[in-house]
N, C-alpha and C positions, 0 to 999 in steps of 0.2 A: 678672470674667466667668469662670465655671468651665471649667477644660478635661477632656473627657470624655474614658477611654481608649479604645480599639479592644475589640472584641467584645463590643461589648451586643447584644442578640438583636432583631433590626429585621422579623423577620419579621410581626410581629402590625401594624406602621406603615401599611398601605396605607390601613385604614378604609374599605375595601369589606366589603358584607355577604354572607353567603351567597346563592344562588341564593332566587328567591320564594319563601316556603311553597306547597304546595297545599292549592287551596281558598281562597286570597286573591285573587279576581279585579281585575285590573285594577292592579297593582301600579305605585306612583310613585319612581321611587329619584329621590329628593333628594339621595344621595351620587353621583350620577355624575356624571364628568366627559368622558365618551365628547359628541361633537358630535352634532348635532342630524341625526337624517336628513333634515327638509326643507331644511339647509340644506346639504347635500351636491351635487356638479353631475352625476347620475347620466345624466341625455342629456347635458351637454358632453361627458363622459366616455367614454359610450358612440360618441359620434360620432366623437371624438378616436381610440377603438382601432380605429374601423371606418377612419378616413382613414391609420393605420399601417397595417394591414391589407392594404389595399387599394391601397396605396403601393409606388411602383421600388420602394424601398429597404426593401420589407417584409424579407426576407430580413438586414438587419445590425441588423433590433429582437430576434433569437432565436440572434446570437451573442455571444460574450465581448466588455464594455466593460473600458475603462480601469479600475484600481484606485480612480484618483479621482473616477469618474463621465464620463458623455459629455461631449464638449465643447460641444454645445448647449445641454442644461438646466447646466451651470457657468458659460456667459455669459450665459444668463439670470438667474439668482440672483445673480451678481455684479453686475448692473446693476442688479437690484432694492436688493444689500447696500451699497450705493455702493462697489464695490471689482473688484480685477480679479479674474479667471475662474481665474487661478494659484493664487488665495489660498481656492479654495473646494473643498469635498471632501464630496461629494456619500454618505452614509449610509442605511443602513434605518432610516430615523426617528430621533427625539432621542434618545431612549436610548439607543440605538447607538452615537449620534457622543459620547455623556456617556460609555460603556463608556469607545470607542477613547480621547478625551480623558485618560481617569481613566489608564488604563492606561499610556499613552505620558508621563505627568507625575507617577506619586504611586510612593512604593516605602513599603513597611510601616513606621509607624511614623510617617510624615509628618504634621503638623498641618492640618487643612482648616479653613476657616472656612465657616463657612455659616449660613445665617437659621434662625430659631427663631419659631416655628414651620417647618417645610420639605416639600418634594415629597417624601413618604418613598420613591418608586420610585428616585430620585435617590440616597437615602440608600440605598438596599440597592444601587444600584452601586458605590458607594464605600466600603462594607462588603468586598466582594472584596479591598480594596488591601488592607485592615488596618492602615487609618490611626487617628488619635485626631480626635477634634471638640471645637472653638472658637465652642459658640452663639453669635449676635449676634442681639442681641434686632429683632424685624418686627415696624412696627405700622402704622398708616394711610397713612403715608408709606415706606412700607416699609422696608429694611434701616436701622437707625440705625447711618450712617455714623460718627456720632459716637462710642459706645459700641465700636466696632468700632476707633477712631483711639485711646481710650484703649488698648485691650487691647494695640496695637501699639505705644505708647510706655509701656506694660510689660515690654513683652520678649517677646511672643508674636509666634511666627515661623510662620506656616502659608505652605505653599508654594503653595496653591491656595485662592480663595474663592469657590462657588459662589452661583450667587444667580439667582433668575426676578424679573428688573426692573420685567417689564409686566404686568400684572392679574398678578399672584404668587398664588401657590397652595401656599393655601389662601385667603390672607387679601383676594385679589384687588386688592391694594395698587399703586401704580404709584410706582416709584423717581424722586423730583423731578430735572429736568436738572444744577442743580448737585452735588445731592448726587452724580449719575455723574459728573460732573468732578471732583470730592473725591475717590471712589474710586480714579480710575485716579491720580488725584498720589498716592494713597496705596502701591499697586501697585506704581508707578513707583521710590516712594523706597524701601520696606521690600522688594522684589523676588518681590512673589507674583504668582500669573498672576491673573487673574478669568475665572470659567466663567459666563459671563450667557446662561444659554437662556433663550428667548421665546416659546414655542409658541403664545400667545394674543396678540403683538403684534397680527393683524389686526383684529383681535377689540375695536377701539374703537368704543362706540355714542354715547358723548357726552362733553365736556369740551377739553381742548388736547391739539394731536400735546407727545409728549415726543420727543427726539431718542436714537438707540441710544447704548448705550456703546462711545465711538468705538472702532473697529479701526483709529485710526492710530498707536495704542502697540501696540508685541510682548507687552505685558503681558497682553491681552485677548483672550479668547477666544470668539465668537458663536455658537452652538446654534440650532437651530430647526427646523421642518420642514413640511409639506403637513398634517399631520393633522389641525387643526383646521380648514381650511380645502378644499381636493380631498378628504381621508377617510384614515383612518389605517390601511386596510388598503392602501394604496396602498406605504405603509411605506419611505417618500422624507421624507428629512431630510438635510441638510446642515452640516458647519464651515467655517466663516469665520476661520479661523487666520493668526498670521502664522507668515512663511517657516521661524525656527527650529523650529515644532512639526510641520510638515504631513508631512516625509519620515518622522516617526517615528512619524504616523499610518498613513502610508502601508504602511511594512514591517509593521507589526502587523497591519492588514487582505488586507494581500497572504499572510498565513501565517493566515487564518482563511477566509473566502467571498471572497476573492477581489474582488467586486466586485456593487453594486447589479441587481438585475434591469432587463435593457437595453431590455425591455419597456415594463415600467413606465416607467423614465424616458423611453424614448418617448412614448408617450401623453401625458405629462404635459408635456413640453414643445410637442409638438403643440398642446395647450391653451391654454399661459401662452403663443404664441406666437400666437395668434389676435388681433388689436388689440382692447383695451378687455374679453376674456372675463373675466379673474383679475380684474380691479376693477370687474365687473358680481358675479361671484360672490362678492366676500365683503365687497361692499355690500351685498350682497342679506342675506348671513350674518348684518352690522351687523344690520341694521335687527329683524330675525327674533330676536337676543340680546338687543337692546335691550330689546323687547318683553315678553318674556319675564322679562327681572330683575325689571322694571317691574311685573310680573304678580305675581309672587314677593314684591319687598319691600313690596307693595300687601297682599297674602293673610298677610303676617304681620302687619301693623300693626294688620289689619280685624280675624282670628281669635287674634293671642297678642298684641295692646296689652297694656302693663306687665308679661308675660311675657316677652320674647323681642325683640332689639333689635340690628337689621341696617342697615349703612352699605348705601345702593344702589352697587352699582360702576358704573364710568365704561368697564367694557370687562371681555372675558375669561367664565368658564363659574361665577363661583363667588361666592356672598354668603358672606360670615364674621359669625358672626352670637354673640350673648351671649344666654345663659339666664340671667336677672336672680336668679331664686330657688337660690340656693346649695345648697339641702337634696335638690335634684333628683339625685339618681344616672341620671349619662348614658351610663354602659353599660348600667344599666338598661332606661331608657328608650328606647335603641336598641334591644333586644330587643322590649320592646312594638311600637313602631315598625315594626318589621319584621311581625311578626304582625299589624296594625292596617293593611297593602300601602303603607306609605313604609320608607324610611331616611333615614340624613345621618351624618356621618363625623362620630368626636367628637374635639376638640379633642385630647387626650393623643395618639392617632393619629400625628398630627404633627410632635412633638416628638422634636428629636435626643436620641441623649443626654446629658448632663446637660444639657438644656432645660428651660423652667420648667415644661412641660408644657398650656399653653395651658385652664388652669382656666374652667369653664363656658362655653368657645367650642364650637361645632360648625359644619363647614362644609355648605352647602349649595349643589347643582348644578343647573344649568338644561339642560343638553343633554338630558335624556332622558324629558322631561314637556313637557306641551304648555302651550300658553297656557290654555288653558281650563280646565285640571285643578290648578294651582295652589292653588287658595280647598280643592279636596278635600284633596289633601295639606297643605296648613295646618290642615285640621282633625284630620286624621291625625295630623300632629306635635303638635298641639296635647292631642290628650286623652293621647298617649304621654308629654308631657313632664307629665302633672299628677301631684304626688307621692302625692295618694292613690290612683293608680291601679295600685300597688307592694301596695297593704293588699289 
């Protein structure tokens, strides 16, 4: 398993496309991973800041919280994390709490491990340290713990191993329960931390609940946030850390902003605080994603059969999909694509460095296309990915 050094150029890794052409009416982006606006709760939302509002205690939503977040939305997310409210530290979104993480645990030069394919936004935070990368190969089962268990009874010593356990992204893979058990004995004995954010946990439409990777080891570290679920302009995300990391999240946030807008996490707890609203909402989301994939890997089977060959996921915002004909140039193709009112993110996109580079895979997104409009942008990708369309 190759180790890649520090400073490869990550900025081209996101695999978002420019802005629409004009003059391409009705534009489908299949690379988005932005949430669905029907499935956003814009009247709970709305209600929830009119009852701050309009509340005694309006006047303590518009001054200074705690560094760690209020103490209401922190026992709530701890009850939701199975853990206590001490152990939780309330962020502007996942990235955020990945920065503070990275920051408070990596110093330059340090070994990370992380999936290959990967979140390249992830990778440009971890770019800052000026660390080197340890791919480990992600496939339908995602992380192969095993491949990752050789490199460690190698001699490779990464002090951190990032990883999105649940619907993973790009590959929308869900990490089996043992194999998270594997993990953390692994952690345990070789002495790395694990960064497991989940952004699309809720985000299951079909299959068996998996259980988290437990936070009853110091070794692990839990990520996540409101975004895909309340709306990611809300930009409330939380850690689930234990006790040795959290003070030294804390002093690094306390010498940046200080602390989460006291607004916001009012409102939001007002919300999650309502009996049965958060699990009316992102059942509702369920069912609305489900749909949707279901739409998606129907529209490819109908318009690219023997082209183009996509596992349906069992959860999360993203099919991983295989372009069978190898002659296909897919940056190409994404250029047509784009001109033709679709995209979708090509597979090299999200590859660490030295990664294998994820050869004729490209990802495709469901939040920002409707149900109905799927069968279009399948025909869209379709006449984009045909190779004489290059002549």
């Amino acid at each position: 398993m190759p180790l890649s050094r520090r400073g490869a150029d990550t900025t081209a890794l996101g695999g978002f496309g420019p802005p629409p052409p004009a003059g391409v009416p009705g534009f489908l982006p299949l690379t988005s991973g932005t949430p669905a606006d029907a499935a956003l709760p814009i009247k709970e939302l709305a209600e929830a800041a009119a009852g701050v509002l309009g509340g005694p205690s309006a006047a303590g939503a518009f001054q200074y919280s705690g560094v760690e977040g209020t103490p209401e939305l922190r026992e709530w997310i701890g009850h939701h994390e199975g853990v206590g409210a001490d152990r939780v530290f309330v962020t502007n979104g996942a990235l955020h709490s990945l920065s503070l993480v990275f920051d408070a645990l990596l110093d330059p030069g340090d070994l990370v491990a992380l999936e290959d394919p990967v979140y390249p936004l992830a990778l440009r935070v971890l770019g800052r340290s000026h660390v080197e990368y340890l791919p480990v190969a992600t496939g339908p089962d995602g992380l192969d713990v095993d491949a990752l268990a050789r490199a460690l009874e190698g001699g490779a010593r990464p002090k951190v191993l990032y990883t999105v356990p649940d619907f993973h992204n790009p590959t929308g893979a869900t990490l089996p329960a043992p194999a998270r058990l594997r993990l953390v004995e692994l952690a345990e004995t070789y002495g790395f931390t694990i960064v497991a954010d989940s952004p699309y946990r809720e985000l299951r439409y079909s299959g068996h609940h998996v259980p988290q990777v437990s936070a009853d080891s110091d070794r692990v570290v839990r990520v996540n946030s409101f975004s895909k679920t309340l709306g990611p302009g809300l930009r409330l995300g939380w850690i689930v850390g234990p006790p040795w990391l959290l003070p030294a999240v804390a002093r690094l946030r306390a010498n940046q902003d200080q602390h989460t807008s006291t607004f916001t996490q009012a409102i939001a707890t007002a919300l999650l605080t309502t009996p049965g609203l958060f699990e009316r909402v992102t059942a509702d989301a369920r069912a609305l994603y489900g749909r949707r994939a279901l739409a998606l890997h129907t529209a490819l089977g109908t318009v690219l059969a023997g082209r183009v060959e996509a596992t349906l996921p069992q959860g999360g915002l993203f099919l991983w999909a295989t372009v069978l004909d190898e002659d296909v140039d897919l940056q190409a193709a994404r250029t047509r694509a784009h001109a033709l009112g679709t995209d979708f993110g090509v597979g090299s996109h999200f590859s660490p460095p030295g990664g294998a580079g994820s050869p004729g895979r490209i990802r495709l997104g469901i939040g920002a296309v409707g149900e109905a409009d799927f069968a279009t942008a399948a025909g869209r990708l379709a006449a984009a990915l045909k190779p004489e369309a290059a002549r």
